[in-house]
C-alpha positions as CSV (number, residue, x, y, z in Angstrom):
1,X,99.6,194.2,123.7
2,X,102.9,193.5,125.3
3,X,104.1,190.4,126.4
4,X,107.4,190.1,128.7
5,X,108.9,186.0,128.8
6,X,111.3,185.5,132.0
7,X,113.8,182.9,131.0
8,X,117.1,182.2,132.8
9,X,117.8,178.0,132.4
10,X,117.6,174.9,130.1
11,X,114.5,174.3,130.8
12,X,112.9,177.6,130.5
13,X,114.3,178.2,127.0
14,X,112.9,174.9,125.4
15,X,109.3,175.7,126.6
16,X,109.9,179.6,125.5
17,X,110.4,178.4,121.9
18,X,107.2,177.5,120.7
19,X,105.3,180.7,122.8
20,X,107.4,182.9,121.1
21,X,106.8,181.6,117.9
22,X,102.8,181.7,118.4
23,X,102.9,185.1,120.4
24,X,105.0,186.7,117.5
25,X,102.7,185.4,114.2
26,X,100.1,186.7,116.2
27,X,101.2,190.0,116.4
28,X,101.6,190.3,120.0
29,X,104.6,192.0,121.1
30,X,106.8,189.3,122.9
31,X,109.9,190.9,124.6
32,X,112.6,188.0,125.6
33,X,114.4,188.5,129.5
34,X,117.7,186.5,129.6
35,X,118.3,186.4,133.4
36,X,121.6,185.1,133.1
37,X,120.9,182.4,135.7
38,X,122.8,180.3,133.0
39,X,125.0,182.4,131.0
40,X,127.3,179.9,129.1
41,X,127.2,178.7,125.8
42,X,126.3,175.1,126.5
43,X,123.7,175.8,128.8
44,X,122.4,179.2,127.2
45,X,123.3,180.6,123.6
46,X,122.9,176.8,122.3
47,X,119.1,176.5,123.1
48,X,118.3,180.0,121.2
49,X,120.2,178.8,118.2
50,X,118.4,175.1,118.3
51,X,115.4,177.1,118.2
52,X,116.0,179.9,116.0
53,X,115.4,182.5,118.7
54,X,116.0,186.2,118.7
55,X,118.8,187.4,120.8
56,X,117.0,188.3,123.7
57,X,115.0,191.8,124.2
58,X,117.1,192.2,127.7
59,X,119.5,190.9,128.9
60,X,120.1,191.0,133.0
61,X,123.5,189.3,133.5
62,X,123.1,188.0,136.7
63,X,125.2,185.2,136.5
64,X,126.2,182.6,139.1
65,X,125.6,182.2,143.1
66,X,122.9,181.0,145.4
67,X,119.6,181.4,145.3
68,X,119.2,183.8,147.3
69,X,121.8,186.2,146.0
70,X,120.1,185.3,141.7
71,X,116.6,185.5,143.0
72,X,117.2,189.0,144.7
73,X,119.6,190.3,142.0
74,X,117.2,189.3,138.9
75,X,114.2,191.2,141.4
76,X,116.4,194.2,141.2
77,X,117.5,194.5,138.0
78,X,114.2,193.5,136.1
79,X,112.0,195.9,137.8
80,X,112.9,198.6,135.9
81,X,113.1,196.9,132.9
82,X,109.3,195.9,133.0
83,X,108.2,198.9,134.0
84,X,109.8,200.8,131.4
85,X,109.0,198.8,128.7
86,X,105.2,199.3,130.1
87,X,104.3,195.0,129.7
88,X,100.8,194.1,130.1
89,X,101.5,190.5,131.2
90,X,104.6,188.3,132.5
91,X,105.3,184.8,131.7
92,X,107.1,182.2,133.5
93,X,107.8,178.6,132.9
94,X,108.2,176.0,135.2
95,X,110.5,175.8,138.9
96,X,113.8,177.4,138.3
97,X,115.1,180.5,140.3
98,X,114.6,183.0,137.4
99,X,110.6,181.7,137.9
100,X,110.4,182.7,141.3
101,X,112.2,186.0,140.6
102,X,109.9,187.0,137.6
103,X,107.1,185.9,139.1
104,X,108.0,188.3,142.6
105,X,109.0,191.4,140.5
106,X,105.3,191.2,138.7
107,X,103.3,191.1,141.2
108,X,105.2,193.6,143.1
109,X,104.9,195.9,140.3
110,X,101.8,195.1,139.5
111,X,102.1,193.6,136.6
112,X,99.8,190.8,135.8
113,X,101.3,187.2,135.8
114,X,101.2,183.9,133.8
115,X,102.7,180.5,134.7
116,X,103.4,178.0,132.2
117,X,103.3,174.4,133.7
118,X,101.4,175.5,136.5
119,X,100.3,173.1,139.2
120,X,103.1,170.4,139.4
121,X,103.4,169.1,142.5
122,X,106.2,166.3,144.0
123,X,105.3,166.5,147.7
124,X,108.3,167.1,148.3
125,X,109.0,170.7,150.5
126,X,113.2,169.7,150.3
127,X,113.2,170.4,146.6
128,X,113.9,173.8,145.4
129,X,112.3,173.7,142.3
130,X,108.8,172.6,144.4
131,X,109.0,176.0,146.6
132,X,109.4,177.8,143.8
133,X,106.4,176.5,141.6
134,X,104.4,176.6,144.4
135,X,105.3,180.4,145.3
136,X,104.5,181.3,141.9
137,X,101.3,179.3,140.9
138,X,100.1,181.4,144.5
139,X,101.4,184.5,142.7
140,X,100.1,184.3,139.4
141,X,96.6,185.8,137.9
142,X,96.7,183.0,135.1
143,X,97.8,179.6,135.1
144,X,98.2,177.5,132.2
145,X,98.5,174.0,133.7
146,X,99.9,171.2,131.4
147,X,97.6,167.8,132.8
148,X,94.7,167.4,134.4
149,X,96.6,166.0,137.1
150,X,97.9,169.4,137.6
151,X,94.5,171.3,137.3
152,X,93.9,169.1,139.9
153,X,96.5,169.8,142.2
154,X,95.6,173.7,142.3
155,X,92.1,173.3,142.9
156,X,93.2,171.9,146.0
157,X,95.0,174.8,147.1
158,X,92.5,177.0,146.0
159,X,94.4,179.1,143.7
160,X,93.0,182.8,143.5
161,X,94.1,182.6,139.9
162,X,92.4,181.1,137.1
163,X,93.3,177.8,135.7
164,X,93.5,176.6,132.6
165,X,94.1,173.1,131.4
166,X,95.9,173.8,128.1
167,X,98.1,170.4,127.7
168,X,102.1,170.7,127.7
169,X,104.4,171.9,125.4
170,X,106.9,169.4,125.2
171,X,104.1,167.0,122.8
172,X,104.7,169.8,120.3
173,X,108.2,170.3,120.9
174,X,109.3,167.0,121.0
175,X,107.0,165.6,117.7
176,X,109.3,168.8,116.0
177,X,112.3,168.0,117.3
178,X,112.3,164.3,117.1
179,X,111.9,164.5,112.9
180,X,115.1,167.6,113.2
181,X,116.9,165.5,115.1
182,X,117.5,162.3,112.5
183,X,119.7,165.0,110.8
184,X,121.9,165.4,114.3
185,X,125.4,163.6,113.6
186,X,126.1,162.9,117.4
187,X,125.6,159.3,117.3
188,X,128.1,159.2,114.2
189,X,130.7,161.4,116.3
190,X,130.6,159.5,119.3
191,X,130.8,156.0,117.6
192,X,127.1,155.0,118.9
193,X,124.4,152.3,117.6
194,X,120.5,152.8,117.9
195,X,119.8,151.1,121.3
196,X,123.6,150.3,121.7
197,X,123.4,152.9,125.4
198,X,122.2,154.3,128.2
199,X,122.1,157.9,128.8
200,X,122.6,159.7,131.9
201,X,122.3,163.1,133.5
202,X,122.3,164.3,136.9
203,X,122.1,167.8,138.2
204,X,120.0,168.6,140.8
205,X,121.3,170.4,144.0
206,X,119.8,167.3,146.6
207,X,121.5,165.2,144.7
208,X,124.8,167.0,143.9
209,X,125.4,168.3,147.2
210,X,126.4,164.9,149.0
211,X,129.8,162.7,148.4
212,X,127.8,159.8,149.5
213,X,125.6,160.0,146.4
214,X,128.3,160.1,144.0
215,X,129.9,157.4,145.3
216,X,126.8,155.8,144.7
217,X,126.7,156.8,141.0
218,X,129.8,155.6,140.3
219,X,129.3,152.2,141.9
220,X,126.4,151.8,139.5
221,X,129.2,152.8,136.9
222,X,131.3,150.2,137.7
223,X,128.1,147.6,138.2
224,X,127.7,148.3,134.8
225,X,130.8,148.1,133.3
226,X,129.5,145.9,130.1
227,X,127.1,148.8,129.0
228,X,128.3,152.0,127.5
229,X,126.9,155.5,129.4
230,X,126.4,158.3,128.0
231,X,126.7,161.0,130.3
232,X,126.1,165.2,129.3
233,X,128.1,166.5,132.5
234,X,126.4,169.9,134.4
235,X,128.7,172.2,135.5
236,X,127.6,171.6,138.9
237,X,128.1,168.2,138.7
238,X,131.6,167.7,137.2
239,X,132.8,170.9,140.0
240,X,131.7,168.4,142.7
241,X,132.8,165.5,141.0
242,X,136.4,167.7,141.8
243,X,134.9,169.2,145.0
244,X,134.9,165.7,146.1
245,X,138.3,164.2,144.5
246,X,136.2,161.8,143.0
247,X,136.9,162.8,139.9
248,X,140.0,160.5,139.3
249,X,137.4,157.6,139.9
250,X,135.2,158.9,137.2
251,X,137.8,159.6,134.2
252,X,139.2,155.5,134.8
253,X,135.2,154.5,133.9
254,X,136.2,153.2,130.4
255,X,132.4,153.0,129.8
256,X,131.6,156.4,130.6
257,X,131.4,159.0,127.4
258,X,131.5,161.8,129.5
259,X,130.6,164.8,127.4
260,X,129.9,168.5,127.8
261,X,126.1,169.2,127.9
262,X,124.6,168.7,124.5
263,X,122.2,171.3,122.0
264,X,118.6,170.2,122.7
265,X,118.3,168.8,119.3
266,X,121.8,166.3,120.1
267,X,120.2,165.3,122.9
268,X,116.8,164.2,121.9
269,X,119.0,162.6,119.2
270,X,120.6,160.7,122.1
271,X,117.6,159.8,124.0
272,X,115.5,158.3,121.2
273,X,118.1,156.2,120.5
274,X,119.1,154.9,124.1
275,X,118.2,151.9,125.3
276,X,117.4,153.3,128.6
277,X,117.7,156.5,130.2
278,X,118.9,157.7,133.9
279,X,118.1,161.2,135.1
280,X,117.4,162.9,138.4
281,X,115.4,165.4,135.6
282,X,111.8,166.5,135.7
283,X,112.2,167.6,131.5
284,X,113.7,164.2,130.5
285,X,111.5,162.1,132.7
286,X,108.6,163.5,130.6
287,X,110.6,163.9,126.8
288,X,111.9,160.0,127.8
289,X,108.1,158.9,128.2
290,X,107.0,160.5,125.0
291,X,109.4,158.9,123.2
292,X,108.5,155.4,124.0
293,X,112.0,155.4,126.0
294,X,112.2,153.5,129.9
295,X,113.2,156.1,132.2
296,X,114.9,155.8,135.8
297,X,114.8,158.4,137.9
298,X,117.6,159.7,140.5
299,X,114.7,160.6,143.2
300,X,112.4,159.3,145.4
301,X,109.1,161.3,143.9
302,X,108.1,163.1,141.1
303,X,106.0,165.5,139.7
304,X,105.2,163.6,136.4
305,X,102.7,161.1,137.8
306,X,101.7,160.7,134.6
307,X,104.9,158.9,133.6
308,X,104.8,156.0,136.6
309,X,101.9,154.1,134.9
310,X,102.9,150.7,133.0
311,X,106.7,151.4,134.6
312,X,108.0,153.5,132.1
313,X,109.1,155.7,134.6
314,X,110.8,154.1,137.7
315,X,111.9,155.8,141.2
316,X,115.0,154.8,142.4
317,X,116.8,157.5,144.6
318,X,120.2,157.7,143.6
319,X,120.6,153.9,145.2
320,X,123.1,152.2,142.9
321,X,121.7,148.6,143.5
322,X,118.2,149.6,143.0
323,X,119.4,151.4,139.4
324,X,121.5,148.7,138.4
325,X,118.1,146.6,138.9
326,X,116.1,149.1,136.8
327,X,118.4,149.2,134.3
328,X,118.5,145.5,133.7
329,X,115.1,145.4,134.5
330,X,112.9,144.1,131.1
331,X,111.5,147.7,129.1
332,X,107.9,148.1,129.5
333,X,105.3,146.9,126.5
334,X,102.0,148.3,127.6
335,X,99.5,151.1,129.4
336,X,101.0,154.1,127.9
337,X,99.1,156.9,127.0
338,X,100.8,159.8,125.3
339,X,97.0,161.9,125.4
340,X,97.5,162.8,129.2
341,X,100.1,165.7,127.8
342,X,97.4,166.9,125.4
343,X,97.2,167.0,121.4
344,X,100.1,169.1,120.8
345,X,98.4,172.5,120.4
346,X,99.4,173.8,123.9
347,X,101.3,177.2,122.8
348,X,97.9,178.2,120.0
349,X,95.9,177.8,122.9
350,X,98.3,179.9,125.1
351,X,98.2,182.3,122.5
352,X,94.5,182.2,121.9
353,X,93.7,182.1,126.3
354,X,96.0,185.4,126.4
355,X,94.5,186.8,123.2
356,X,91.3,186.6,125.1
357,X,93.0,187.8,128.3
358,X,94.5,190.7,127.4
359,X,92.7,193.4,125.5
């Protein structure tokens, strides 16, 4: 049996860890696919050293541009790739562009298709990311959907697929990483105290792509000027910073620890020990509630409905009154529930469903 993984972002490698792992003791053959959608060390080669990953199997290059132009070029280039290598099953994880691409190029080459965190849903057709799960859960002969929230959600849509409910990775990933991470030395090297912060990360394109919103961000900087932010800076995000010539504004934030983005490990490091933690993230809005740590989110919905309950989660838009409210706002003390992200044995039974699936 031969397993391909399409991987491209952040978010792709961290759930790919813990697959590959299971895939591989196995004895399935489990063939890595960089993309390249993000090809730098902080936002690429870090994640497979955090978790002690092979170099990947192939390796597309496709590198930076619009959707349009990675989503077409990753088509493209991994069609021969699959086909030569003769894979009995694709796997995707979650929304990002290299997804989408993996999960076209299957099914055009008929190729049969699993999606890992199937069925999320926002409700929200101006986000990217929900276009793209949605195209693939439609596209994809298996779907290993992480809540039964999510199971849920493609029932309604009557998914030709089939569905399983197999819990998420990130209990696994994060009960792991959390006991790693007490070894991490960033706190040390950035001069920080347990509880002394609040951590902050934005990134997404609705939110990146308008002045008025970082202006908005760095009012609640400077609404905030007695608590020290830590903020991991996208690339996207500090090149419209500049885009913008707001950038001047940002470097005179004396409370701001602006910092390139941060090895997986450093950063759940970071956000076990904030006091509070601001993100415009679907990952961190879900790592932040199984670590027991108040999230604010940079968006007016989300696809971790899960998180809302007891306020650990709270929506604000990137509205710098309503965060400086959250932020202030007492931490939560009750209805939380870590068993609606399953018992942290999601990639065995992903391994055990396509054990079963593919003979």
């Amino acid at each position: 049996m031969k397993v391909a993984s399409v991987v491209g972002a952040r978010p792709n490698f961290i759930k790919m860890g813990p697959v590959h792992k299971s895939l591989s003791s196995s004895g399935i053959e489990h063939l890595i696919v960089h993309t390249g959608q993000h090809y730098d060390y902080e936002m690429s080669d870090i994640f497979f050293n955090d978790f002690e990953l092979p170099k990947p199997n192939i390796y597309l290059g496709v590198g930076s541009g619009s959707s349009c132009f990675q989503i077409g070029e990753i088509v493209k280039r991994l069609e021969e790739k699959l086909t030569q290598r003769q894979v009995d099953l694709v796997l995707v994880y979650g929304d990002t562009n290299s997804t989408l691409a993996g999960a076209i190029c299957a099914n055009k080459c008929g190729i049969k298709l699993g999606h890992i965190e199937a069925g999320l849903r926002s409700y929200d057709s101006t986000m990217p990311e929900e276009n793209n799960r949605i195209l693939t859960d439609h596209l994809s002969d298996y779907l290993f959907a992480p809540t039964l929230n999510a199971v849920n959600n493609l029932k309604k849509e009557r998914i030709r697929g089939k569905v399983y409910c197999t819990g998420d990775l990130s209990v696994e990933i994060i009960d792991k990483t959390k006991l790693i991470s007490k070894k991490s030395e960033i706190l040390d090297i950035l001069g920080l105290k347990s509880r002394s912060y609040l951590l902050l990360t934005m990134h997404r394109a609705e939110n990146t792509g308008t002045k008025d919103y970082f202006i908005q961000l760095l009012k609640t900087f400077e609404s905030l000027v007695d608590n020290t932010i830590v903020f991991p800076i996208h690339p996207r995000t500090k090149k419209m910073f500049k885009t913008f010539g707001l950038l001047d504004r940002l470097l005179k934030c004396s409370n701001v620890k602006m910092l390139l983005p941060v090895g997986y490990i450093d950063f759940i490091a970071l956000l076990q020990n904030a006091l509070k933690v601001v993100t415009d993230s679907g990952g961190i809005q879900k790592e932040a509630y199984l670590l027991k740590i108040p999230c604010i989110t940079m968006r007016k919905n989300t696809e971790w409905v899960e998180t809302i309950k007891g306020q650990w989660n709270v929506l604000t838009g990137v509205d710098s009154k309503k965060i400086v409210d959250a932020v202030r706002r007492p931490s939560p003390n009750s209805k939380y529930s870590k068993s609606v992200f399953g018992s942290g044995r999601t990639s065995q039974v992903i391994n055990e469903l396509i054990s079963s699936i593919i003979q």
